[in-house]
C-alpha positions as CSV (number, residue, x, y, z in Angstrom):
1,X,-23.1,15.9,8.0
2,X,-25.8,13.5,6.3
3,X,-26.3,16.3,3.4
4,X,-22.6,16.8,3.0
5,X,-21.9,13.1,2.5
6,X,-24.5,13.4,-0.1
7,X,-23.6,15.6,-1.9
8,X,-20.0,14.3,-1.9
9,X,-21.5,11.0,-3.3
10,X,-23.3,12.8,-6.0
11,X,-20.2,15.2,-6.8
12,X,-18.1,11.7,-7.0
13,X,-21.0,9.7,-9.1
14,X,-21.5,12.5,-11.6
15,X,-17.4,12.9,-11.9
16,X,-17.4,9.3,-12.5
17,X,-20.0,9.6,-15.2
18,X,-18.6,12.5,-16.7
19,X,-15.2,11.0,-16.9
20,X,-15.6,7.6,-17.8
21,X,-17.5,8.9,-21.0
22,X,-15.1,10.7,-22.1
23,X,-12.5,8.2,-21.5
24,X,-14.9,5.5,-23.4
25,X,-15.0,8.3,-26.5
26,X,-11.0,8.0,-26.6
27,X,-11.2,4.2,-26.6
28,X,-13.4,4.1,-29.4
29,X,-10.8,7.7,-31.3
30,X,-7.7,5.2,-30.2
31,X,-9.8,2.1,-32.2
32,X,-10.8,4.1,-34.9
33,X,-7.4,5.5,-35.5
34,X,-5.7,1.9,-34.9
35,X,-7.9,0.9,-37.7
36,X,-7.4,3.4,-39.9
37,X,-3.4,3.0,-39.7
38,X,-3.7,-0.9,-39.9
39,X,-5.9,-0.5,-43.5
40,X,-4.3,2.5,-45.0
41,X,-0.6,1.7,-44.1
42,X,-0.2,-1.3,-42.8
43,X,1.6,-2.8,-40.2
44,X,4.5,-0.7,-40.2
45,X,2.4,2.0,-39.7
46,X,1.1,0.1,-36.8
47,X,4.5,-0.1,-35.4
48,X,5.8,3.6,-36.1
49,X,2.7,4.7,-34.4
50,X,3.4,2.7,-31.5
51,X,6.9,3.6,-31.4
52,X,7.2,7.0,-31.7
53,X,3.9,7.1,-29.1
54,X,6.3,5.5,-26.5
55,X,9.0,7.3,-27.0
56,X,6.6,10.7,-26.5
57,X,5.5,8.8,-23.7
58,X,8.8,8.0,-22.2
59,X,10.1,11.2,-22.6
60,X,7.6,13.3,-21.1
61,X,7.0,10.9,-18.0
62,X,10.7,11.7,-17.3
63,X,10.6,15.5,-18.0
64,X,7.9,16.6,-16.9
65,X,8.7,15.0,-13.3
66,X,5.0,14.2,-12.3
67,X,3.9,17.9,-11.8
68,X,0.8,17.0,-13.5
69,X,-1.0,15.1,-10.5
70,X,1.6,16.4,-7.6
71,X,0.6,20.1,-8.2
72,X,-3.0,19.4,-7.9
73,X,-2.6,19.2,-3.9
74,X,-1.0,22.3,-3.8
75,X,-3.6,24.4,-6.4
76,X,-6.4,22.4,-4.3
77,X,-4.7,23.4,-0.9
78,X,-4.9,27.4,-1.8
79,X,-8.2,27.2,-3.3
80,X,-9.4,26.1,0.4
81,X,-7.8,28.8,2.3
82,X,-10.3,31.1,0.4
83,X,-7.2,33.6,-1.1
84,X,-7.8,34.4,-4.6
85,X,-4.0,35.9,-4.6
86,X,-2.8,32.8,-3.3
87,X,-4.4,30.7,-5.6
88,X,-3.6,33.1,-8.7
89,X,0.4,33.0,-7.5
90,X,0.2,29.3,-7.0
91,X,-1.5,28.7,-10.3
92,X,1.0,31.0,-12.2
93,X,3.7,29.0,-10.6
94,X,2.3,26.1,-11.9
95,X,2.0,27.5,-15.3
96,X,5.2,28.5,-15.2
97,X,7.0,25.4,-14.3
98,X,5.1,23.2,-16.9
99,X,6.6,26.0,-19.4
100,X,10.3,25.2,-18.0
101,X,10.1,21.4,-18.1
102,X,8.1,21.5,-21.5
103,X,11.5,23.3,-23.0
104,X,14.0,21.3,-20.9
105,X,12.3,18.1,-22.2
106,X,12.1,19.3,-25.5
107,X,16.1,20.6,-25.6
108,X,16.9,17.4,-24.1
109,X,14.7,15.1,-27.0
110,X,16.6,17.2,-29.2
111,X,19.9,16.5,-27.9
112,X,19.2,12.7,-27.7
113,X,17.7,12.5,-31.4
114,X,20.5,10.7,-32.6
115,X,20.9,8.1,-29.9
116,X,17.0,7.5,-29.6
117,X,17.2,7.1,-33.6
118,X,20.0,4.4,-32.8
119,X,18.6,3.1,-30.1
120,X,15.0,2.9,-31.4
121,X,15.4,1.7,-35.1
122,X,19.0,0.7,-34.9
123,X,20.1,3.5,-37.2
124,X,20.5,7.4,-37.6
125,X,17.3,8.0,-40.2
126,X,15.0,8.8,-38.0
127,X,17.0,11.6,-36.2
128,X,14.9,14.1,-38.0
129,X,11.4,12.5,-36.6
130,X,12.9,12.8,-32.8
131,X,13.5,16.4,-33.2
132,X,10.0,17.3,-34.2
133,X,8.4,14.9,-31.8
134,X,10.2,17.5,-29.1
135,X,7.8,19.5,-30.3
136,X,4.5,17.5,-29.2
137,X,6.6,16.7,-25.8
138,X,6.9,20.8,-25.3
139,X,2.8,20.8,-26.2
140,X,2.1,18.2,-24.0
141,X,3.6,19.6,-20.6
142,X,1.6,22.8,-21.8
143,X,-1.5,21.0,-21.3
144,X,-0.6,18.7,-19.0
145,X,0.1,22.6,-16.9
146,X,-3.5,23.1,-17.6
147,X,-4.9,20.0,-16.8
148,X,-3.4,20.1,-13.1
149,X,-5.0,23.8,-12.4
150,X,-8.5,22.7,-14.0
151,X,-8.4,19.7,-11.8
152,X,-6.8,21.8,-8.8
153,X,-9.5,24.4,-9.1
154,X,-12.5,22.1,-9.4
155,X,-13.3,22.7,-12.7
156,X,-13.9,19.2,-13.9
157,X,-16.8,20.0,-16.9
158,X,-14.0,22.0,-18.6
159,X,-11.0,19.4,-18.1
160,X,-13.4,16.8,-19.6
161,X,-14.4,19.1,-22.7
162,X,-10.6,19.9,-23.1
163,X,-10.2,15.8,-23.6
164,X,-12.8,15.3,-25.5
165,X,-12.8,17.9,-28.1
166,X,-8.8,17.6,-27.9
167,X,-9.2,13.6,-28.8
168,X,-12.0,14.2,-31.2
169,X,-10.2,17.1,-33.8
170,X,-6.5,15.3,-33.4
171,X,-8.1,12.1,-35.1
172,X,-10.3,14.4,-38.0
173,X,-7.0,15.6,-38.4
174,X,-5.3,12.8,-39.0
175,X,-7.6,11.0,-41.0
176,X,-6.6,12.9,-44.2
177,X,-2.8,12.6,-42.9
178,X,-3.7,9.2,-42.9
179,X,-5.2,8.9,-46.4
180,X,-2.9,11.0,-48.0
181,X,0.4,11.1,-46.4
182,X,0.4,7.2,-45.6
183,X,3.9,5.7,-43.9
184,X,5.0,9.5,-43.5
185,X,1.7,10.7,-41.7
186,X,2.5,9.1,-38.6
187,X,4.7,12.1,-36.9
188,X,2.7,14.9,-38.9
189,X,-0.3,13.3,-36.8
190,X,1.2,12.7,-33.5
191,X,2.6,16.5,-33.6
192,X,-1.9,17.0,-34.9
193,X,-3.2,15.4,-31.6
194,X,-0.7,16.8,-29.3
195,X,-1.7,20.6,-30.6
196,X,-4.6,19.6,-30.5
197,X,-5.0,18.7,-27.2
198,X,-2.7,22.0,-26.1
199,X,-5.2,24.2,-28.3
200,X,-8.5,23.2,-26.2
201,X,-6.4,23.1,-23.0
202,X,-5.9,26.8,-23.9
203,X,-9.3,27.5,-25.0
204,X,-10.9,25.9,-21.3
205,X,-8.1,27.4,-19.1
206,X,-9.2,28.2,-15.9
207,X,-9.3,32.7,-16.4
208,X,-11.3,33.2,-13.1
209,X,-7.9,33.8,-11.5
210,X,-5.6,36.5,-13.1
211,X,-2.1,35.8,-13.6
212,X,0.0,36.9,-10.3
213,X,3.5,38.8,-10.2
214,X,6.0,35.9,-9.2
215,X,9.9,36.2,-9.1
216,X,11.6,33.7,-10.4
217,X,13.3,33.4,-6.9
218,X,9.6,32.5,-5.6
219,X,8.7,30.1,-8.5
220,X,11.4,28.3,-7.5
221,X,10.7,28.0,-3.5
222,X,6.6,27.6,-4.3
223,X,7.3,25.0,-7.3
224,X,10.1,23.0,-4.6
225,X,7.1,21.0,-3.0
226,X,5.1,19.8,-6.1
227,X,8.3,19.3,-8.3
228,X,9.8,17.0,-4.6
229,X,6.4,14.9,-4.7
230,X,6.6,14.9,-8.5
231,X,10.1,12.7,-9.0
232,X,9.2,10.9,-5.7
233,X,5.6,9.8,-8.1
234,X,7.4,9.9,-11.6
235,X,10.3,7.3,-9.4
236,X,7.0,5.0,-8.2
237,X,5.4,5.0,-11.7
238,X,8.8,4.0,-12.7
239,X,9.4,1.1,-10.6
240,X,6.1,-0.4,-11.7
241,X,7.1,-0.2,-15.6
242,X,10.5,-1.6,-14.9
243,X,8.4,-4.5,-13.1
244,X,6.2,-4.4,-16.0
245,X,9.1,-4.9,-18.7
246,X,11.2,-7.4,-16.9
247,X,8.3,-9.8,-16.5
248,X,7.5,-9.3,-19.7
249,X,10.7,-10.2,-20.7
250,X,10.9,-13.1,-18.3
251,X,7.8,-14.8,-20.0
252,X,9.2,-13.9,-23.0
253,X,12.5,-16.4,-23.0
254,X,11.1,-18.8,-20.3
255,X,7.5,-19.3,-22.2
256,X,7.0,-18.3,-25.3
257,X,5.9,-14.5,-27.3
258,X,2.6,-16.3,-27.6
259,X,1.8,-16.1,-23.7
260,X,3.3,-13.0,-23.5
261,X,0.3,-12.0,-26.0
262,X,-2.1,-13.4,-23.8
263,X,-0.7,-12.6,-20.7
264,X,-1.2,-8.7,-21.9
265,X,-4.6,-9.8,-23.4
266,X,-5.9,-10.7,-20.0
267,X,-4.1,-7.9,-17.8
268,X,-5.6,-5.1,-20.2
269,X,-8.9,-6.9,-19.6
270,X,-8.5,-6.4,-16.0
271,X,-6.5,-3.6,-15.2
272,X,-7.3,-1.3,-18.2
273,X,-10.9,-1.2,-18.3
274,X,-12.1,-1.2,-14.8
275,X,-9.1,1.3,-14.5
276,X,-11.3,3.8,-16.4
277,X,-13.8,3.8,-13.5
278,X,-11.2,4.3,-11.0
279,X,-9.3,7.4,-12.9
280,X,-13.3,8.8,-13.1
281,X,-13.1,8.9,-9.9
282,X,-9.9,9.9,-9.2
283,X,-10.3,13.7,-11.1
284,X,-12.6,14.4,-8.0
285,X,-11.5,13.0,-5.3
286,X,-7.7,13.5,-5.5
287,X,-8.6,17.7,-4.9
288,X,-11.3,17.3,-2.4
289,X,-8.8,14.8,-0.1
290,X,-6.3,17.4,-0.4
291,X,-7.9,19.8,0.6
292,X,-8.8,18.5,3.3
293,X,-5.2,16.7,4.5
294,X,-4.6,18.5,7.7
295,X,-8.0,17.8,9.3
296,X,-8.0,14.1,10.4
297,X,-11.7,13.7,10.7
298,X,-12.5,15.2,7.6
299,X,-9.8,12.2,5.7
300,X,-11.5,9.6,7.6
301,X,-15.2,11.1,6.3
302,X,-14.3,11.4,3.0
303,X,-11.9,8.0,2.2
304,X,-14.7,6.1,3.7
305,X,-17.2,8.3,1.8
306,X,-15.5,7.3,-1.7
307,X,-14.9,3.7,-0.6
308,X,-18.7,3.3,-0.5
309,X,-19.5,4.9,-3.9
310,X,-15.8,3.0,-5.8
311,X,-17.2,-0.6,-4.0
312,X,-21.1,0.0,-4.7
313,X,-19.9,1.2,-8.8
314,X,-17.1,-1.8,-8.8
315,X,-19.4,-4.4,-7.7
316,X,-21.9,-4.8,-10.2
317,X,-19.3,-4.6,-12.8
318,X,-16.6,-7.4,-11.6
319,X,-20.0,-9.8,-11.1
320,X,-21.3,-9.2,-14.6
321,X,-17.3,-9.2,-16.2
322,X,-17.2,-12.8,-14.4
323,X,-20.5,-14.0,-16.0
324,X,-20.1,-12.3,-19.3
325,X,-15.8,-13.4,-19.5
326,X,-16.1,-15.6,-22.9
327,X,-18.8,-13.4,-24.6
328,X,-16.4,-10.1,-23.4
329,X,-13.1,-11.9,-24.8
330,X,-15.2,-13.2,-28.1
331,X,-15.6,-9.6,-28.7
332,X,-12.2,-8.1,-28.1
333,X,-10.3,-10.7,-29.0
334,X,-11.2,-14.2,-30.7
335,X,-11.9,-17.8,-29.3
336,X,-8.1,-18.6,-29.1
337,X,-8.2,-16.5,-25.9
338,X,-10.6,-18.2,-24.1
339,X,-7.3,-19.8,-21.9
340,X,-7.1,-16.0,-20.1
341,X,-11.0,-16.6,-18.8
342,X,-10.4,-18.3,-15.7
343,X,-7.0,-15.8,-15.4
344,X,-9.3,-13.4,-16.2
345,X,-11.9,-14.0,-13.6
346,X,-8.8,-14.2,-10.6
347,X,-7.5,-10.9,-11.7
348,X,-11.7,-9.6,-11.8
349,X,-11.5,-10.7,-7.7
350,X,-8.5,-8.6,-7.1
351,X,-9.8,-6.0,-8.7
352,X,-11.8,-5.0,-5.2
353,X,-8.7,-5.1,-3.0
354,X,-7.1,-2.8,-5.8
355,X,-10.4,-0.6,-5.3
356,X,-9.7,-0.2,-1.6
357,X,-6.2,0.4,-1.4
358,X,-7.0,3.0,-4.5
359,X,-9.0,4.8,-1.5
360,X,-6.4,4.5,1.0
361,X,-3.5,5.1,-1.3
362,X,-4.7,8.6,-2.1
363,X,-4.3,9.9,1.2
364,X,-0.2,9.5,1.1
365,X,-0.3,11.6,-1.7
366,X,-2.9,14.1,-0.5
367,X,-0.5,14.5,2.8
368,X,2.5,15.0,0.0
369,X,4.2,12.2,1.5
370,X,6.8,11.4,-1.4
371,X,8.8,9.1,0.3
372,X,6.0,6.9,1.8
373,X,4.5,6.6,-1.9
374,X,7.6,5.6,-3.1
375,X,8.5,2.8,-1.0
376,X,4.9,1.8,-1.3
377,X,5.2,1.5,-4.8
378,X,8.3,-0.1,-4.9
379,X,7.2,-3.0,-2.5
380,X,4.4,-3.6,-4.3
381,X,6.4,-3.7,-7.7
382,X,8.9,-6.1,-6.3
383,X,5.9,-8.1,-4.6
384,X,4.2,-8.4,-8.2
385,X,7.6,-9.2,-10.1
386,X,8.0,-12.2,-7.6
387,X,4.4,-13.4,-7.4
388,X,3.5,-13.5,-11.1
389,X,7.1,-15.8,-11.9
390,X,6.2,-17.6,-8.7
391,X,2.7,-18.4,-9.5
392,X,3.1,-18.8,-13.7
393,X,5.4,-21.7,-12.8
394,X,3.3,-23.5,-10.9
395,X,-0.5,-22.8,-12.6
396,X,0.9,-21.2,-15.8
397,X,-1.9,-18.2,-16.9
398,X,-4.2,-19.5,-14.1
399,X,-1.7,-18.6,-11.6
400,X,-1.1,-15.1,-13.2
401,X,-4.3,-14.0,-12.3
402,X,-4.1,-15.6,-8.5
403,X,-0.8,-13.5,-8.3
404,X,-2.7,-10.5,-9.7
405,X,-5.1,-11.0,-6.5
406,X,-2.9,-11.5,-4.0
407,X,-0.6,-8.9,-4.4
408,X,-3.5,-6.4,-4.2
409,X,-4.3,-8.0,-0.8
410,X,-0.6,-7.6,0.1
411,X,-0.1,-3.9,-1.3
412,X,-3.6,-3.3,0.4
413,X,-2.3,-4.3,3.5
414,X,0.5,-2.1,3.2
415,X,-1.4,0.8,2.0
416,X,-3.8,0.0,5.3
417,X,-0.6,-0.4,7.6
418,X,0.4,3.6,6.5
419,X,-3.2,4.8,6.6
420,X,-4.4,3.3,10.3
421,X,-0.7,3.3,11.8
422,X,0.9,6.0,11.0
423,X,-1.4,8.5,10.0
424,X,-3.9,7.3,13.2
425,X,-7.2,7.1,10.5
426,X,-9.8,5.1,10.3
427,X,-13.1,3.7,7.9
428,X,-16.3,3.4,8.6
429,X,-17.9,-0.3,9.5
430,X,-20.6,0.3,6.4
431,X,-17.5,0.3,4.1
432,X,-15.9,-3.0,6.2
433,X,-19.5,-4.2,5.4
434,X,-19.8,-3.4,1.6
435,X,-16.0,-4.3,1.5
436,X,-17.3,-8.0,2.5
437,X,-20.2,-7.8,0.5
438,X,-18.4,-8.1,-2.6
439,X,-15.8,-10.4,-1.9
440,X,-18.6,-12.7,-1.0
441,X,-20.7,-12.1,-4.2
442,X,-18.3,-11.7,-6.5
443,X,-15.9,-15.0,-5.4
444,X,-19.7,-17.0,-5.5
445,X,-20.1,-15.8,-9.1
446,X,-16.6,-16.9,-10.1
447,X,-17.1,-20.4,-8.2
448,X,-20.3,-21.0,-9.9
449,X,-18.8,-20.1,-13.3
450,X,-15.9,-22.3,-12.8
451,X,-18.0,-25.3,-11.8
452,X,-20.8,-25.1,-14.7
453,X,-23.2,-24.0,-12.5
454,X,-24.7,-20.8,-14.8
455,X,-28.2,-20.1,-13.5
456,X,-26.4,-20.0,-9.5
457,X,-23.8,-17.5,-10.9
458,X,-26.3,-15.3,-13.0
459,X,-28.4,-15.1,-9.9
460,X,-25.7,-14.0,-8.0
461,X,-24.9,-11.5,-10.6
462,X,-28.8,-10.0,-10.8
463,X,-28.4,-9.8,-6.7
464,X,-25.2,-7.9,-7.3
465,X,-26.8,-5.2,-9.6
466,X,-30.0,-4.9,-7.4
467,X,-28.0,-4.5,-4.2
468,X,-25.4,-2.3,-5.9
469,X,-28.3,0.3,-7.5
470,X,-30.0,0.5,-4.3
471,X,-26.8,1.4,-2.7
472,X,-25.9,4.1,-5.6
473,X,-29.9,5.7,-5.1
474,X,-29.2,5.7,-1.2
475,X,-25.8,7.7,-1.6
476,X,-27.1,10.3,-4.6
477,X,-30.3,11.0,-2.1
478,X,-28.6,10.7,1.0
């Protein structure tokens, strides 16, 4: 059991290694490109791009009804029982589906060009760009098809290279776009990256398992499970935008666009970017617990397994974040945002509890437990609406950051309530132990930066890394 916890820990480092660099390749692509736009059209390139980008976005969250991550757990769940037939009908299923949904959502951006046009610019001259963005949201539930059997099947080295070389050719596409096509380049590239993306997905397919006979009768009943789970996540992911938007929109008319601006300055800081460590993770894990979501022990092994590695990786980085804050927002931002740092350092603490109930939360969908994940989601959405308008009226961007915290420790405690309750699991006391740990490291480096007393907190820090690596050694030779 010893060797097969180790070898989980190195499968779930060297994921996280794998995946986080290619994530930090499409940060700097998403920079580069943001740069080019800004110097060779301007800010109303800036603003098509962002447009149009949500509105691909919008769309193809609502079309392609979360198959993407819900048909993982069912790919994953025939590729245990061993049945290469099983796992070449369930795969074509898959395929198939993400072909249905790609044309309904593109019919259906079709249909609604004119009102998006109206609704989006406030007149009928874009019509023409919404009908040939259908054609990147068709592409995109393509490879979003792909993505889910790569992942489903293990094949993680290939999903990364289809990311990477699918992020890497849509911007050397669109840097002559760019150059020479200025203010209309902006759809011509979008349409680039989304082919793109669909082109490598196609050259990496997964082509170990053939393509299966399937009726359409059978794609329907095999498809009914993932597509169920898939609007019960796509409603959940929902609820947390809408919470997004209306406090947004809250701090908006009750403070001012300029907090608002650094309100999204510091929650990028703290949930974007230690979010990349966390998805890493995620491409690995998310399979393995699904295979696996019948056999209690085996949950219990492997949650507490991965709440090891995610609180050994996490630590070290939410100690140095703390301790580096003003040189981190000096670089991404300017000195005008040094108000988010002690904000900043709030939301860095919560960031553990997020870690943990990112380990338990997994398991609701590994059991394909749609309607526990939605209500999950919901409450924590409401929870976070309440707390940040709460807490921002009484310590303004300070108290954003303390709301940040504690509704992690509340949806944590929620998450915990499903995962030792009802499903009758457990963790192991090393991962209570790490758990505390951090807290207790971290919260020392945040006191001693917030009472001027450096040399305290950068020791804590160095203890943090040195404790954290000879964790990470222990679990890769374990």
């Amino acid at each position: 059991m010893a060797d097969k916890q180790g070898n989980i820990s190195r499968m779930a480092m060297k994921a996280m290694g794998l995946f986080g660099g290619v994530q930090v390749m499409g940060i700097i692509c998403s920079i580069l490109r943001t740069k080019l736009v800004a110097l060779w059209i301007g800010p109303v390139g800036i603003g098509l791009f962002g447009l149009f980008n949500n509105a691909l976005e919008m769309l193809s969250t609502g079309t392609n009804l979360g198959i993407r991550s819900s048909s993982v757990r069912d790919i994953s769940q025939a590729l245990e029982r061993r049945d290469p037939g099983m796992v070449s009908r369930m795969i074509t299923v898959v395929r198939r589906w993400s072909l249905w949904l790609g044309l309904a959502g593109a019919l259906f951006t079709l249909a609604m060009a004119p009102a998006l046009s109206q609704i989006t610019f406030g007149d009928t001259a874009h019509i023409w760009g919404f009908v040939a963005l259908s054609i990147a949201v068709l592409l995109q539930a393509l490879t979003n098809g792909e993505y889910a059997v790569l992942q489903g099947t293990a094949r993680l080295k290939r999903l990364a290279s289809v990311t990477l070389w699918g992020t890497i050719v849509g911007l050397a596409v669109s840097i002559p776009l760019f150059y020479l096509l200025r203010e209309r380049s902006i759809l011509p590239s979008i349409i680039a990256y989304a082919t793109a993306m669909a082109a490598f997905a196609w050259i990496f397919r997964n082509r170990e398992y053939p393509a299966a006979t399937v009726s359409r009768r059978d794609t329907l009943d095999m498809g009914k499970g993932f597509v169920k789970l898939g609007i019960y996540m796509t409603l959940g992911n929902f609820a947390s935008i809408l919470a997004s938007y209306a406090f947004n929109a809250w701090l908006n008319v009750n403070a001012s666009t300029e907090a608002v601006g650094f309100y999204q300055a510091g929650y990028t800081l703290i949930n974007k970017y230690t979010g990349l460590i966390l998805t890493a993770l995620g491409m690995e894990y998310y399979p393995r617990l699904a295979k696996v979501a019948d056999s209690r022990l085996r949950l219990r092994a492997f949650v507490s397994q991965e709440i090891n590695v995610a609180i050994a990786v996490m630590a070290p980085v939410v100690a140095l974040f703390i301790l580096l804050r003003e040189l981190v927002v000096w670089i991404l931002y300017t000195p005008e945002f040094n108000v988010i740092l002690t904000f900043v350092s709030w939301g860095m603490i919560g960031t553990i509890f997020r870690t943990l109930s990112w380990c338990l939360a997994f398991t609701i969908l590994a059991k394909g437990d749609g309607k526990t994940y939605l209500w999950t989601e919901v409450a924590s959405a409401v929870i976070n609406l309440a707390l940040n308008i709460v807490f921002y009226r009484w310590w303004g961007l300070t108290g954003l950051g303390i709301a940040f915290l504690v509704s992690y420790v509340l949806y944590t405690i929620i998450v915990a309530v499903v995962y030792f309750k009802v499903y009758r699991l457990r963790i192991s006391h090393a991962s209570l132990y790490n758990l505390l740990w951090t807290l207790a490291v971290t919260s020392g480096v945040m006191a001693a930066m917030e009472t001027g007393l450096l040399p305290v907190a950068i020791a804590l820090a160095v203890v943090s890394v040195l404790v954290a690596s000879r964790q990470v050694i222990a679990l890769w030779k374990r």
